[in-house]
mmCIF file as gemmi writes it, N, C-alpha and C atoms, coordinates in Angstrom:
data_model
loop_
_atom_site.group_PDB
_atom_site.id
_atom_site.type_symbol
_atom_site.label_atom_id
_atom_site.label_alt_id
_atom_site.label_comp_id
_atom_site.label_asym_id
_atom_site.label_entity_id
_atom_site.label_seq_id
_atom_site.pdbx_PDB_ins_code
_atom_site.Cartn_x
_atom_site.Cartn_y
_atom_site.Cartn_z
_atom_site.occupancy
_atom_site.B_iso_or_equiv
_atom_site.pdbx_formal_charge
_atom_site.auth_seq_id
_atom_site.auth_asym_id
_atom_site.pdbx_PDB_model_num
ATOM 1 N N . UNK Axp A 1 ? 44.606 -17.553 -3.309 1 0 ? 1 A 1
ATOM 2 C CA . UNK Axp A 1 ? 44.188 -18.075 -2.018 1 0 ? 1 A 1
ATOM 3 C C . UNK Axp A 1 ? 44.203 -19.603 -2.075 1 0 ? 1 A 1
ATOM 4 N N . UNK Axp A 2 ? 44.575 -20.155 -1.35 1 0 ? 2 A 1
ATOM 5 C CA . UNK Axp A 2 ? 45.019 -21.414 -1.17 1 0 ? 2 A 1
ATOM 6 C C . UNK Axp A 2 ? 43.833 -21.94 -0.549 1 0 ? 2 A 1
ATOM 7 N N . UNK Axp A 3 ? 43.295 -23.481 -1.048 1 0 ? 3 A 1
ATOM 8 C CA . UNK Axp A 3 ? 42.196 -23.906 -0.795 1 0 ? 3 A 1
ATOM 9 C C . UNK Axp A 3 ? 42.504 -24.866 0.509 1 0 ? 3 A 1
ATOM 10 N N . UNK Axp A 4 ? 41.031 -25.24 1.517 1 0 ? 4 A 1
ATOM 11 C CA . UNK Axp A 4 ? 41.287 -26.027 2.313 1 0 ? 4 A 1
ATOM 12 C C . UNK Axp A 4 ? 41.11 -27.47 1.677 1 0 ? 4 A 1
ATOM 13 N N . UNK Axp A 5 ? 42.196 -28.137 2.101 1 0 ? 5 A 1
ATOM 14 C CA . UNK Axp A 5 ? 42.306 -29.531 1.917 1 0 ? 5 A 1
ATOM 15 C C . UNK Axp A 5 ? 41.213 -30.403 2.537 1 0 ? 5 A 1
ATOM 16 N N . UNK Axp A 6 ? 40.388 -31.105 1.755 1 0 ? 6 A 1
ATOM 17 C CA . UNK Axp A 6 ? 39.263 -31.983 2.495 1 0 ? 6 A 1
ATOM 18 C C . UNK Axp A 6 ? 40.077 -33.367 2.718 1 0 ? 6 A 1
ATOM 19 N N . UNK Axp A 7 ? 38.946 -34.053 3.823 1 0 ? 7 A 1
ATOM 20 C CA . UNK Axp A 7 ? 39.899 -35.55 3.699 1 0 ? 7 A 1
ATOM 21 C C . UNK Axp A 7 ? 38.626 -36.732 3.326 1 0 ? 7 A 1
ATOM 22 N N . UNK Axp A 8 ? 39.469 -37.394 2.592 1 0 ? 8 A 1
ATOM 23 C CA . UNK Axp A 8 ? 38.56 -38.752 1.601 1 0 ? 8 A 1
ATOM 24 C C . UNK Axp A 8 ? 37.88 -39.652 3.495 1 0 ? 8 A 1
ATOM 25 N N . UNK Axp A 9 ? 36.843 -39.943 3.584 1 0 ? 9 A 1
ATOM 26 C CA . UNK Axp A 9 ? 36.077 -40.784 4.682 1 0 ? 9 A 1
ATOM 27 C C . UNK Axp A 9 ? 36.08 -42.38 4.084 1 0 ? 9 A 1
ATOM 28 N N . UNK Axp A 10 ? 36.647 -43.15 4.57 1 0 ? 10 A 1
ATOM 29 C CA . UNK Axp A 10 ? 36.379 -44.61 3.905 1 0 ? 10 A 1
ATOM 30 C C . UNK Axp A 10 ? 34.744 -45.125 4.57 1 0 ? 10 A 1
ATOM 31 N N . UNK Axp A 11 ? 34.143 -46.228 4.459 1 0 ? 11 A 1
ATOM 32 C CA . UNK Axp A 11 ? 33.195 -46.733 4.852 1 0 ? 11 A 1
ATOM 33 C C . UNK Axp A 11 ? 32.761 -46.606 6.138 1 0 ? 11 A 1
ATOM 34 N N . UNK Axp A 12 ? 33.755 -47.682 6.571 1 0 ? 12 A 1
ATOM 35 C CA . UNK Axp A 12 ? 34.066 -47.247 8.166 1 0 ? 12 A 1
ATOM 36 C C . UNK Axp A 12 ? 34.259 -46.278 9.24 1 0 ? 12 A 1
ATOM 37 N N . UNK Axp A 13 ? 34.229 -45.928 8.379 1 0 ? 13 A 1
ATOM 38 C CA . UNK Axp A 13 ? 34.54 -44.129 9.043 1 0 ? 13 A 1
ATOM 39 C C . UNK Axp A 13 ? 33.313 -43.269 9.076 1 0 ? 13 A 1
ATOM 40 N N . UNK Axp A 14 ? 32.726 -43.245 7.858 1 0 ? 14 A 1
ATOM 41 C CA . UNK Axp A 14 ? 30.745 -43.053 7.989 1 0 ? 14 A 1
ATOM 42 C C . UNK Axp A 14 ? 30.392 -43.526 8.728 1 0 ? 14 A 1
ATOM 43 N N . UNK Axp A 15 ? 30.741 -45.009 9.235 1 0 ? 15 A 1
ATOM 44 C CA . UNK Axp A 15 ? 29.426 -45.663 9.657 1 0 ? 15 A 1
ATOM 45 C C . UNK Axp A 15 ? 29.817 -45.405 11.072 1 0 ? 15 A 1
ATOM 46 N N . UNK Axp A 16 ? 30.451 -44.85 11.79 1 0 ? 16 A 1
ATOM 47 C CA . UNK Axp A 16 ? 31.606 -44.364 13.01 1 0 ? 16 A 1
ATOM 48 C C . UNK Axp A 16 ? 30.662 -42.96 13.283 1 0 ? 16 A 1
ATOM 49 N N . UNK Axp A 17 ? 31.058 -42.321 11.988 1 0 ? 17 A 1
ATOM 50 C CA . UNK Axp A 17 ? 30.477 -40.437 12.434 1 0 ? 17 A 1
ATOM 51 C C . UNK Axp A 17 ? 29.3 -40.461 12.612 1 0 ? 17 A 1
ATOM 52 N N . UNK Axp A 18 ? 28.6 -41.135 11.938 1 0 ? 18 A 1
ATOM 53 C CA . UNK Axp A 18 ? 26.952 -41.433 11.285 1 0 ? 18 A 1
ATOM 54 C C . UNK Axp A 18 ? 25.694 -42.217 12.567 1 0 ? 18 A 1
ATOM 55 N N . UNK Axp A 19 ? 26.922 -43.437 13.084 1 0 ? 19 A 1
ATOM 56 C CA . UNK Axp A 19 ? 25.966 -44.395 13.624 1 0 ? 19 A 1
ATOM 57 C C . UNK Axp A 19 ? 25.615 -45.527 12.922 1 0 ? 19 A 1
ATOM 58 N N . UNK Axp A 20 ? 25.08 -45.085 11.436 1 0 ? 20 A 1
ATOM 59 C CA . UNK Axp A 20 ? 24.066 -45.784 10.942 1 0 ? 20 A 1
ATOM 60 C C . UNK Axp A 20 ? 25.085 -46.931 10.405 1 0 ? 20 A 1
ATOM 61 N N . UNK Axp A 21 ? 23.917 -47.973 9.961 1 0 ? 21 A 1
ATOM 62 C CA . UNK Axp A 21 ? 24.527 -49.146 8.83 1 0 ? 21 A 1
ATOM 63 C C . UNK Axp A 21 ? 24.89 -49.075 7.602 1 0 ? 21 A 1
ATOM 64 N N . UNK Axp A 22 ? 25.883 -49.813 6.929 1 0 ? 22 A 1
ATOM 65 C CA . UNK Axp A 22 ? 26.256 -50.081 5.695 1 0 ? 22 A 1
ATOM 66 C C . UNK Axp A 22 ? 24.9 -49.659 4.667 1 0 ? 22 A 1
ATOM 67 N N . UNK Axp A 23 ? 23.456 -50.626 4.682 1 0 ? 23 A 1
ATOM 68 C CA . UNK Axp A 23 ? 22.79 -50.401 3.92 1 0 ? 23 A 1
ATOM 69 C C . UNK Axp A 23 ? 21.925 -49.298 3.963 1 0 ? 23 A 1
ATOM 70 N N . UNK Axp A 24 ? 21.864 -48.428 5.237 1 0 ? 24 A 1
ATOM 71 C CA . UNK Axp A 24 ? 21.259 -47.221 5.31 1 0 ? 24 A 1
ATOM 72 C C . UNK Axp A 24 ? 22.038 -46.609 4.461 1 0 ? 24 A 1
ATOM 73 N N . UNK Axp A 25 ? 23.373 -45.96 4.834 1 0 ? 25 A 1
ATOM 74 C CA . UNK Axp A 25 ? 24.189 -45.372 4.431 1 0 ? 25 A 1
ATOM 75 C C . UNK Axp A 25 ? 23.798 -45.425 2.476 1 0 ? 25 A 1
ATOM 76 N N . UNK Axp A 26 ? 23.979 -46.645 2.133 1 0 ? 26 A 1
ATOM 77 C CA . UNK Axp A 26 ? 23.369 -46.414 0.432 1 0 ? 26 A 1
ATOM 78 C C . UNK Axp A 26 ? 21.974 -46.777 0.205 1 0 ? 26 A 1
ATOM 79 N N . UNK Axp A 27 ? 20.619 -46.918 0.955 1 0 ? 27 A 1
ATOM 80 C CA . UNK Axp A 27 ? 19.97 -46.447 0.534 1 0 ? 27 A 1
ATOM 81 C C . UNK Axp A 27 ? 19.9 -45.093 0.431 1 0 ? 27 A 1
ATOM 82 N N . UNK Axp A 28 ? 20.207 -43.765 1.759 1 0 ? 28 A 1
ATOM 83 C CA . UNK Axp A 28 ? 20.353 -42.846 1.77 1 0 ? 28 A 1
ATOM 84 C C . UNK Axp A 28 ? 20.565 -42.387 0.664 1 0 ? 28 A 1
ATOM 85 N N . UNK Axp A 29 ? 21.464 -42.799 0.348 1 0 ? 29 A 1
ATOM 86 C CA . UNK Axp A 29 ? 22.118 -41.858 -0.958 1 0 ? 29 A 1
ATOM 87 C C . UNK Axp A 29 ? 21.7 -42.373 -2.126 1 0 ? 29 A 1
ATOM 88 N N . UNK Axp A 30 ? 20.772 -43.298 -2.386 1 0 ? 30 A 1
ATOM 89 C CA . UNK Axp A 30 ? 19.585 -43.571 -3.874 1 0 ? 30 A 1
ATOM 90 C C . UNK Axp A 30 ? 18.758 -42.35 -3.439 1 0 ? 30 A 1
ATOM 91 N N . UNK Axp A 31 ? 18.475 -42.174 -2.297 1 0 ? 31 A 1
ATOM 92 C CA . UNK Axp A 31 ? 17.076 -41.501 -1.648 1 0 ? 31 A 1
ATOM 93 C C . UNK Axp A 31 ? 17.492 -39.908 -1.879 1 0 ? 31 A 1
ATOM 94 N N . UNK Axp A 32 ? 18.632 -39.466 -1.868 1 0 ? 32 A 1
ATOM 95 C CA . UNK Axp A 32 ? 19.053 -38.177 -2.128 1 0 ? 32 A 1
ATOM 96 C C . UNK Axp A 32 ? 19.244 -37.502 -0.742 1 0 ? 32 A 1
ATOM 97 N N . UNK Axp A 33 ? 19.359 -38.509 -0.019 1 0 ? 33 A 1
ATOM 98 C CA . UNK Axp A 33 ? 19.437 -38.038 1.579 1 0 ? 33 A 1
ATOM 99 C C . UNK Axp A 33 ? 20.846 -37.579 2.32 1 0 ? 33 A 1
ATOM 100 N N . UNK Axp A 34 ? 21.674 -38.267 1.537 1 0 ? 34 A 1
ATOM 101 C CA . UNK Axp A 34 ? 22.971 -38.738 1.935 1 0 ? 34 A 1
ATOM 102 C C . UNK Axp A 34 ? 24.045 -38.578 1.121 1 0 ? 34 A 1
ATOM 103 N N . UNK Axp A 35 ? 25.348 -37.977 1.378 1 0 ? 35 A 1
ATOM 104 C CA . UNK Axp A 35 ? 25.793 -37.456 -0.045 1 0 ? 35 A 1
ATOM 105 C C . UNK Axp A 35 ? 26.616 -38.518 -0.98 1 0 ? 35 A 1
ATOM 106 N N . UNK Axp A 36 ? 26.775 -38.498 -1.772 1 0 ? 36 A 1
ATOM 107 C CA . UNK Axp A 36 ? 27.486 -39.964 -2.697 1 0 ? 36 A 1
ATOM 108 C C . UNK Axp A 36 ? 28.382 -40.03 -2.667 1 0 ? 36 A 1
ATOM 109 N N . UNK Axp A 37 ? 29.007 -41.239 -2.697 1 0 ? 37 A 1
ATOM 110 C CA . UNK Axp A 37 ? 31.009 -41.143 -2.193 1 0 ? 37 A 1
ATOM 111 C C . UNK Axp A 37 ? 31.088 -41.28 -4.124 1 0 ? 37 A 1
ATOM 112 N N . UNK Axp A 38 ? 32.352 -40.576 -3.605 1 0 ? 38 A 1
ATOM 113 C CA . UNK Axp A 38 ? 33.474 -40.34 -4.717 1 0 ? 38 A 1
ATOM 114 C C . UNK Axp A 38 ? 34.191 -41.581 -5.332 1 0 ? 38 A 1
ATOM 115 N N . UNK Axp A 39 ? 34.343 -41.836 -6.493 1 0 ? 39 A 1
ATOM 116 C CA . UNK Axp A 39 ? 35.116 -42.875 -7.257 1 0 ? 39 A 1
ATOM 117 C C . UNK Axp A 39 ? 36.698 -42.592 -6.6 1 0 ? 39 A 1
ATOM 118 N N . UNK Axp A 40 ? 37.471 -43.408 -6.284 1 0 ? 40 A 1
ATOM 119 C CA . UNK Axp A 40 ? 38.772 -43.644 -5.604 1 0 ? 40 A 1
ATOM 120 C C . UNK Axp A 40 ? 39.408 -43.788 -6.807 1 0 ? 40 A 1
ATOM 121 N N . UNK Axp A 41 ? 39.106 -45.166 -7.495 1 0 ? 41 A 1
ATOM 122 C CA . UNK Axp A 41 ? 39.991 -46.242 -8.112 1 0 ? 41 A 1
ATOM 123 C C . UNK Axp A 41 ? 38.501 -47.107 -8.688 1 0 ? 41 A 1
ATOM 124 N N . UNK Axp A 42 ? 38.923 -48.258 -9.522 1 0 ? 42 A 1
ATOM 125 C CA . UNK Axp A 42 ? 37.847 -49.077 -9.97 1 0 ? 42 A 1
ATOM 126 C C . UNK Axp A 42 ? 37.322 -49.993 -8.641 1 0 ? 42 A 1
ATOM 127 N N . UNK Axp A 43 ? 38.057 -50.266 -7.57 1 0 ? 43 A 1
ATOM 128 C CA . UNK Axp A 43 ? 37.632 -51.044 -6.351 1 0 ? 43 A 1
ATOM 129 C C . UNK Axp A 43 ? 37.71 -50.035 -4.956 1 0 ? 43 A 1
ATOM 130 N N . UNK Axp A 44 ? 37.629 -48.86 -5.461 1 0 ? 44 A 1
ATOM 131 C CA . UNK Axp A 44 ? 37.603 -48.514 -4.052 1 0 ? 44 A 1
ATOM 132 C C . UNK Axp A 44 ? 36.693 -46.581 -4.028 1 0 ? 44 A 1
ATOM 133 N N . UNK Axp A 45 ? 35.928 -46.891 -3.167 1 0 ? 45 A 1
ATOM 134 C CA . UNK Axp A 45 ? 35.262 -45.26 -2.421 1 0 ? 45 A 1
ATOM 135 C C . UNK Axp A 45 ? 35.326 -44.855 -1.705 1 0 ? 45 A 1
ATOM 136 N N . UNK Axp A 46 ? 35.139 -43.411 -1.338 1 0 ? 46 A 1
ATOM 137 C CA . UNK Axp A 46 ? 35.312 -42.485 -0.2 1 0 ? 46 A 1
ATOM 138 C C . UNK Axp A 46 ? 34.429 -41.254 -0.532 1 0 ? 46 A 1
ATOM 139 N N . UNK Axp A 47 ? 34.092 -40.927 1.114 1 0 ? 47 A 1
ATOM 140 C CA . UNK Axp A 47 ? 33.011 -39.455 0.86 1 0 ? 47 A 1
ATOM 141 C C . UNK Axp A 47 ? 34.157 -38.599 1.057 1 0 ? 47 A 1
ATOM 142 N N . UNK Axp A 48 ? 33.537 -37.76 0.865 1 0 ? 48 A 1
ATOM 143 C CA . UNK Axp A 48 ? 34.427 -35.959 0.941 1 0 ? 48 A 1
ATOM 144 C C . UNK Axp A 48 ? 33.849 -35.798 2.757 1 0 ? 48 A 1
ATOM 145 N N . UNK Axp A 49 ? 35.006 -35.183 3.129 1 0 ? 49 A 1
ATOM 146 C CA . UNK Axp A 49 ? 34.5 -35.072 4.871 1 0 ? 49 A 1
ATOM 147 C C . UNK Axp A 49 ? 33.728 -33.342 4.587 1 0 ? 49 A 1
ATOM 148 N N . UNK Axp A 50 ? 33.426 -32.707 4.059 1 0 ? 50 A 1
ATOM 149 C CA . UNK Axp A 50 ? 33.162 -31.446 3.857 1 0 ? 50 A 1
ATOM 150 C C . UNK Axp A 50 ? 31.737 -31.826 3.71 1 0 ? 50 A 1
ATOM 151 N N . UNK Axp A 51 ? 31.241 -32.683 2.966 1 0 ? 51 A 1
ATOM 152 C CA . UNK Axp A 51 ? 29.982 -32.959 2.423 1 0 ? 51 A 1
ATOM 153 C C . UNK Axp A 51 ? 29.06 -33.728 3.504 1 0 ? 51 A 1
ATOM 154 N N . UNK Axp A 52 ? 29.978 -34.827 4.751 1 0 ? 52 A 1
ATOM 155 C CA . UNK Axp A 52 ? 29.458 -35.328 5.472 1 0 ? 52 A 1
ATOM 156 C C . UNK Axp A 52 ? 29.253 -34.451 6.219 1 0 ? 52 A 1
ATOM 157 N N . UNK Axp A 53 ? 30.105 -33.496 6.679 1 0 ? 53 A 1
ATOM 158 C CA . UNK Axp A 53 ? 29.898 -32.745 8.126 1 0 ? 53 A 1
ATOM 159 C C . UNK Axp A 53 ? 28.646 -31.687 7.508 1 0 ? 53 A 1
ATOM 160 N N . UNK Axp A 54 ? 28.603 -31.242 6.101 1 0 ? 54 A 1
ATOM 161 C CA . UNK Axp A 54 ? 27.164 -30.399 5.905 1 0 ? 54 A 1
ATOM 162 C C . UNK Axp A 54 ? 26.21 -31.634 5.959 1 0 ? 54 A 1
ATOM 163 N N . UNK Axp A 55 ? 25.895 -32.516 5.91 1 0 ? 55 A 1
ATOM 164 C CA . UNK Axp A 55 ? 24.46 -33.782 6.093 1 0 ? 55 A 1
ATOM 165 C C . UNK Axp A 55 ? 24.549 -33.186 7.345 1 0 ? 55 A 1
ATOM 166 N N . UNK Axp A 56 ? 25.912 -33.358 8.328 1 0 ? 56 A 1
ATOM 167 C CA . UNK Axp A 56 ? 25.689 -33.163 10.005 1 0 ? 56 A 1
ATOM 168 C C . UNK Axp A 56 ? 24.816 -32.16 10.683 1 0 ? 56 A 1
ATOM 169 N N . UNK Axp A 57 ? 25.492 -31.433 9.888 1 0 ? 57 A 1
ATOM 170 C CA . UNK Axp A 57 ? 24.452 -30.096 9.848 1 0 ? 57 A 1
ATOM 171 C C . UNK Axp A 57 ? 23.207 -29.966 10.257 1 0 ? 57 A 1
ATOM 172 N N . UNK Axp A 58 ? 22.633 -30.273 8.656 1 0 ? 58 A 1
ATOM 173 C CA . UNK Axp A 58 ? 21.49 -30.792 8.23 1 0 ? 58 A 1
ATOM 174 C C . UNK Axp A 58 ? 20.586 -31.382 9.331 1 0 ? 58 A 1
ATOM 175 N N . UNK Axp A 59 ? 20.892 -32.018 9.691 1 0 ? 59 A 1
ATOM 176 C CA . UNK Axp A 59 ? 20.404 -33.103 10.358 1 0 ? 59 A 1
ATOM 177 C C . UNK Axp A 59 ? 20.356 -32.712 11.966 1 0 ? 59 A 1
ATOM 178 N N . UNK Axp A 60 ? 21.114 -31.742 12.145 1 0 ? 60 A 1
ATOM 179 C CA . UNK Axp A 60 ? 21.301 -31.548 13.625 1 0 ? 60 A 1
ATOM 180 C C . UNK Axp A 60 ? 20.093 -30.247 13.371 1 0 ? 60 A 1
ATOM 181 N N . UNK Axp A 61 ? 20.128 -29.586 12.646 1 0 ? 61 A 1
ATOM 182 C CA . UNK Axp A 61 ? 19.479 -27.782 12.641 1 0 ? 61 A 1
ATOM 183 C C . UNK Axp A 61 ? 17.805 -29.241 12.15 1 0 ? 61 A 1
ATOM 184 N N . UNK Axp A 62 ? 17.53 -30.011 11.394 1 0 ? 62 A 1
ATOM 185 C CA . UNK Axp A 62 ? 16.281 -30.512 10.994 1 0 ? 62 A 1
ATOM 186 C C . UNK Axp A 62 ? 15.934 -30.864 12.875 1 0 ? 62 A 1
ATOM 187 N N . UNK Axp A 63 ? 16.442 -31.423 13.485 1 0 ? 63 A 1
ATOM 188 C CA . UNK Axp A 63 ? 16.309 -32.24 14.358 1 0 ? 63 A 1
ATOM 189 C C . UNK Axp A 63 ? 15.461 -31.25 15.505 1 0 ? 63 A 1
ATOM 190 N N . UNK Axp A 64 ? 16.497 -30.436 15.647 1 0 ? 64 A 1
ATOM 191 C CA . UNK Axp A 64 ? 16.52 -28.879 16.422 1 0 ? 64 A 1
ATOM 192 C C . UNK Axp A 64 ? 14.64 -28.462 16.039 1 0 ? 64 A 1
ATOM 193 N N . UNK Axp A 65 ? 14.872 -28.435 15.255 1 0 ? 65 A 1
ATOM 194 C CA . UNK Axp A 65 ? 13.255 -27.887 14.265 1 0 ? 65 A 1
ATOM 195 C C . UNK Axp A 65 ? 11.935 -27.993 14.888 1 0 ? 65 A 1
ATOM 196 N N . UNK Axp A 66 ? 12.558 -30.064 14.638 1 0 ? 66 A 1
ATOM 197 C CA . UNK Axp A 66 ? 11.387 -30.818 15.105 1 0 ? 66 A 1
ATOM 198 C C . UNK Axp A 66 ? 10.744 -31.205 16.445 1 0 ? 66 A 1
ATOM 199 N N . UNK Axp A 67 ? 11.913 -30.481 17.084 1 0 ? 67 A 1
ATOM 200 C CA . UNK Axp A 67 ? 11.498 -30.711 18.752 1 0 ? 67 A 1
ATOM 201 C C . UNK Axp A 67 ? 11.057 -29.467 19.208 1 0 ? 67 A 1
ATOM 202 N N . UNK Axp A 68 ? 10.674 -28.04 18.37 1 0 ? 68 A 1
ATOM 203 C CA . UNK Axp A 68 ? 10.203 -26.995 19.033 1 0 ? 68 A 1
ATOM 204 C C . UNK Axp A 68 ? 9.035 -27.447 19.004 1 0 ? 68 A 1
């Protein structure tokens, strides 16, 4: 069975899906909130889009929760 192909998210592209800022974005992810981008290269990162859209999730079903 042939796997689905994820796609690498650059910075910009979080901070697009997300809303949030640069330094949210990595405190988040000291905080364990937020998932950790992936090593690219020695100068460069990217999240997994599989991992952002489960935070989306997350965050939409927490949200959902908190307003019953």
């Amino acid at each position: 069975m042939a796997e689905q192909l994820r796609t690498f998210l650059r910075l910009k592209q979080i901070k697009a899906v997300t809303g949030m800022s640069r330094s949210w974005i990595y405190d988040a992810v000291k905080r364990g909130e937020f998932p950790a981008p992936i090593s690219l290269s020695a100068r460069a990162v990217a999240w997994d889009s599989a991992s952002v859209a489960a935070w989306q999730e997350r965050r939409i079903l927490t949200s959902r929760k908190a307003a019953v």
